[in-house]
C-alpha positions in Angstrom: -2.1 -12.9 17.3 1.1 -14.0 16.0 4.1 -11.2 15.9 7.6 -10.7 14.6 10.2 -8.5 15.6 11.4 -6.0 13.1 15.2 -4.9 12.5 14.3 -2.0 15.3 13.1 -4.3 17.8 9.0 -3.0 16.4 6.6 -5.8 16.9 4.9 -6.1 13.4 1.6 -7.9 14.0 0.4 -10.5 11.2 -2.2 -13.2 10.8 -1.3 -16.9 8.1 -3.7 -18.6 6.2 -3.9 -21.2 3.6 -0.9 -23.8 2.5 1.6 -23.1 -0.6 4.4 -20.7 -1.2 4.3 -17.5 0.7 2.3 -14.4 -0.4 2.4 -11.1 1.6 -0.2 -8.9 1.0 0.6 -4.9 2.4 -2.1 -2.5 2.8 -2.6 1.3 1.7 -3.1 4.3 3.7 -5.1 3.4 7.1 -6.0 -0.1 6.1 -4.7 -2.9 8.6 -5.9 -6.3 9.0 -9.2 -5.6 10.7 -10.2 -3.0 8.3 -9.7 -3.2 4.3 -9.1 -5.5 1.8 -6.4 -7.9 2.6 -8.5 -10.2 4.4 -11.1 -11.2 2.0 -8.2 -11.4 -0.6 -6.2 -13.7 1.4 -9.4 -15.7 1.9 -9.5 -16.5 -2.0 -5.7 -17.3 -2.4 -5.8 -19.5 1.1 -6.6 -22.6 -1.3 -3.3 -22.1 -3.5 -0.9 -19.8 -1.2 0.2 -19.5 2.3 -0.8 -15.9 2.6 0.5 -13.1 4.8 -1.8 -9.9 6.2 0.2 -7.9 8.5 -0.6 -4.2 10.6 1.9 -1.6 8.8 3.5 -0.3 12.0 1.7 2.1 13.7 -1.6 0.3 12.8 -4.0 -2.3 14.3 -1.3 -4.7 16.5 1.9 -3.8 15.6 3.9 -1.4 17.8 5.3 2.3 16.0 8.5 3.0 17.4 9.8 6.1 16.8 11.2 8.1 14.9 9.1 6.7 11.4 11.4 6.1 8.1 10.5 4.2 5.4 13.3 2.2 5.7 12.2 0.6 8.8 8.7 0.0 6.9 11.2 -1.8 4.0 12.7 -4.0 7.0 9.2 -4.9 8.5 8.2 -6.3 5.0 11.8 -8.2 5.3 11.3 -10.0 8.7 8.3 -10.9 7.3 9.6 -12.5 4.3 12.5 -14.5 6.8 9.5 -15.5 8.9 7.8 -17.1 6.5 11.1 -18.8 5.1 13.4 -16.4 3.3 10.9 -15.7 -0.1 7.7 -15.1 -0.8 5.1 -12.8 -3.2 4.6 -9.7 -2.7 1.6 -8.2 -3.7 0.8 -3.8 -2.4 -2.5 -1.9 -3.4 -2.5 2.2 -3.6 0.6 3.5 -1.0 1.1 -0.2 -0.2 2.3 -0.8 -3.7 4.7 1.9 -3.9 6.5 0.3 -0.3 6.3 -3.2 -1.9 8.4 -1.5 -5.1 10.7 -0.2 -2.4 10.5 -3.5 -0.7 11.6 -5.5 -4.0 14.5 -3.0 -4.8 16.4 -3.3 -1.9 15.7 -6.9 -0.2 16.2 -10.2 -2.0 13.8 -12.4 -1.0 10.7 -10.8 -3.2 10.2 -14.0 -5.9 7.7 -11.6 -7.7 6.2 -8.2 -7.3 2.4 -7.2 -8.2 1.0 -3.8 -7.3 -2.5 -2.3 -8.3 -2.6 1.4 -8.6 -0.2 3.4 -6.7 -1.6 6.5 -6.0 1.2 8.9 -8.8 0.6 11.6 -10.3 3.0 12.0 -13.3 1.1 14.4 -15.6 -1.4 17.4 -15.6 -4.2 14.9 -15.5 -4.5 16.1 -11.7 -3.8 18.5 -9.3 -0.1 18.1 -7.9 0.2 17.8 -4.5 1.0 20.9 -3.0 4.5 21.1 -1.5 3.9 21.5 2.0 1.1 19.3 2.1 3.3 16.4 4.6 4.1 19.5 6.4 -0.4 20.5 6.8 -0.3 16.6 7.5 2.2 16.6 10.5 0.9 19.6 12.0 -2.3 18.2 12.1 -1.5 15.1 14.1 0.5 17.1 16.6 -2.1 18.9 17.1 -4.5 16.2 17.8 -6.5 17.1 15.1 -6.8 13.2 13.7 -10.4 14.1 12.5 -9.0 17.2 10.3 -6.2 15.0 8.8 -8.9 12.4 7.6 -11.3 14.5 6.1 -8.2 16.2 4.4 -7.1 13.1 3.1 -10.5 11.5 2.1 -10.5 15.0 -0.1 -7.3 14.6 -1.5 -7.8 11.2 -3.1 -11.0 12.5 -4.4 -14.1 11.6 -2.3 -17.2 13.8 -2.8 -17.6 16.5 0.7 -21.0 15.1 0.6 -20.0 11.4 1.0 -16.8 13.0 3.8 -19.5 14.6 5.9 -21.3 11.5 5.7 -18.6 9.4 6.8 -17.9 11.6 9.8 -21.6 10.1 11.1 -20.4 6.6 11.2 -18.8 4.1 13.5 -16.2 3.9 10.8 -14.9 6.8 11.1 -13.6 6.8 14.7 -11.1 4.0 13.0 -10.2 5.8 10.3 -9.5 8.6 12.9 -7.4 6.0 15.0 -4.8 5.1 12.7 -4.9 8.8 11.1 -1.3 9.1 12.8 0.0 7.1 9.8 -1.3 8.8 7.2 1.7 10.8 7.1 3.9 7.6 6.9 2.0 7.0 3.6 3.3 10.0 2.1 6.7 9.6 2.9 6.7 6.4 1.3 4.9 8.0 -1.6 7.6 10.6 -1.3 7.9 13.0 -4.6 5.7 10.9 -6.6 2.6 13.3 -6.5 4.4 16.2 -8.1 3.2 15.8 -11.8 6.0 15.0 -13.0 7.5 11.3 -14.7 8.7 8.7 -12.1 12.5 9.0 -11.2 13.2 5.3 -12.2 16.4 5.0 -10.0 14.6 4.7 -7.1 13.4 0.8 -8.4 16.4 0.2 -10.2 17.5 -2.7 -7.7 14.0 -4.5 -8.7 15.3 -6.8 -10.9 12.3 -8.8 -10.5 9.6 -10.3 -13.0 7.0 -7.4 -11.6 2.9 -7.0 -12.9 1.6 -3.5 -11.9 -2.7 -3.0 -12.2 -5.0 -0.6 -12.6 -8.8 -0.2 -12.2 -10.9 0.2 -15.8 -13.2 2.6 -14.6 -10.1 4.6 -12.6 -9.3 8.0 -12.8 -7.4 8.7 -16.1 -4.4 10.4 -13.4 -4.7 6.7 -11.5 -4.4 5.0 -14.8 -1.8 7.0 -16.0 0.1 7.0 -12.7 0.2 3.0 -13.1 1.1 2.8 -16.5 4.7 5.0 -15.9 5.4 2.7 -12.8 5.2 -0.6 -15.6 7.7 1.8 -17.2 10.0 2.7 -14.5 10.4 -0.8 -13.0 12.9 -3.0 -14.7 10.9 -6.2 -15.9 7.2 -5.3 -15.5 4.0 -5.9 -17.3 0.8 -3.5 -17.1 -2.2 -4.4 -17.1 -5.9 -3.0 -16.7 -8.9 -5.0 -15.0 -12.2 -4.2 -16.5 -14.8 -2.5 -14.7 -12.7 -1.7 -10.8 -12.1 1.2 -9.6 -9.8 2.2 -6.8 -11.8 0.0 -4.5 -10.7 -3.3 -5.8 -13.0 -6.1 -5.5 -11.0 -9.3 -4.0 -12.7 -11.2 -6.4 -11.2 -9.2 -9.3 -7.8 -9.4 -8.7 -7.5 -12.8 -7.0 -7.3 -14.8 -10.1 -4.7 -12.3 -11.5 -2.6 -13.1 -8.8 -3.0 -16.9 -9.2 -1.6 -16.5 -12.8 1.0 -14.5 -11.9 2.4 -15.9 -8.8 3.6 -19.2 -10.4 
């Protein structure tokens, strides 16, 4: 397992495939490199890219040295990008793709951005999220009650109670429930963009950037909206909608996206 050290001394775990200029690939909510769709993705761009999965801190095998900001999130993405050479692609799916906007606005060494659908809400499409839902969130990890805060979360986004309480019978969910923890980290970087309301576009103003942001067909009209006013709010971005995905992106749909874009 190969690590770098992050501006806080964190160790930010990461595995490299594949030969070309650098792409780094960051995760959503619970995913890490053992569990969610980097891997296969980096698989397909290995032939054209040297490509970059890494554990968000907190996850899989990178350390989570306390207390959490998203700033030190926005500097593990940068000691990334020195380690593999100073620039490189960034690519962020769901939460992921809100940090890699943060990410491009405030470091220099992002070449492009691409994100597929951060999870906004900027309308009355859906339900706002309730104001003291990070506050439900923390009080549920200090309490131990990991299982609570996934099944809350699962909810949230939308997934059936049926299909919850059948997730809670599987091996899968004991590591969901072991990276629940950073689930609140996911909505501080998501910060006060679930209020149903338009994006504050000052926050990305620094992403001066040629930047490609994606949704899902078959999405949600909220998820689809939500992506659509983040092409907006970003400087120098282009929108576009791959046919037939949903929120679960298949690798093999958005790998050939990326190839065009990241030139």
């Amino acid at each position: 397992m190969n690590t770098v050290d992050s501006a806080d001394g964190t160790a930010i775990a990461y595995s490299r495939v594949g030969q070309g200029p650098a792409v780094i690939l960051v995760d959503g909510a619970m995913c890490h490199r053992a569990m969610g769709p980097a891997e296969p993705l980096a698989k397909l761009l290995a032939d054209s890219y040297t490509v970059y999965t890494y554990d968000r801190r907190g996850r899989g095998g990178s350390g989570d040295t306390a207390p959490y900001s998203v700033e030190r999130e926005v500097e593990d993405l940068d000691a990334l990008i020195k380690e593999a050479g100073g620039s490189a692609f960034v690519y962020g799916i769901s939460s992921g793709a809100v940090l890699a906007c943060d990410a491009a606005a405030r470091l220099g060494g992002v070449r492009k951005l691409a994100v597929y659908e951060p999870p906004v809400i900027v309308d009355g499409t859906h339900e706002a999220r309730p104001d003291d839902y990070l506050d439900k969130m923390d009080a549920m990890i200090a309490q131990d009650r990991r299982g609570d805060a996934v099944t809350t979360f699962m909810k949230t986004v939308g997934v059936p109670g049926i299909v919850v309480a059948i997730m809670k019978l599987t091996p899968n969910f004991k590591k969901l429930k072991a990276v629940a923890h950073t689930l609140p980290y996911d909505f501080r970087v998501l910060g006060d963009t679930g209020r149903g309301k338009p994006l504050d576009a000052s926050r990305w103003a620094g992403a001066q950037l040629p930047a490609l942001v994606m949704d899902g067909g078959k999405s949600p009209e909220y998820m689809r909206n939500g992506a659509e006013a983040l092409s907006r709010a970003l400087p120098s971005a282009d929108y576009r909608t791959l046919p037939g995905q949903t929120h679960l992106l298949k690798p093999e749909a958005v790998a050939p996206v990326l190839k065009e874009f990241f030139v």
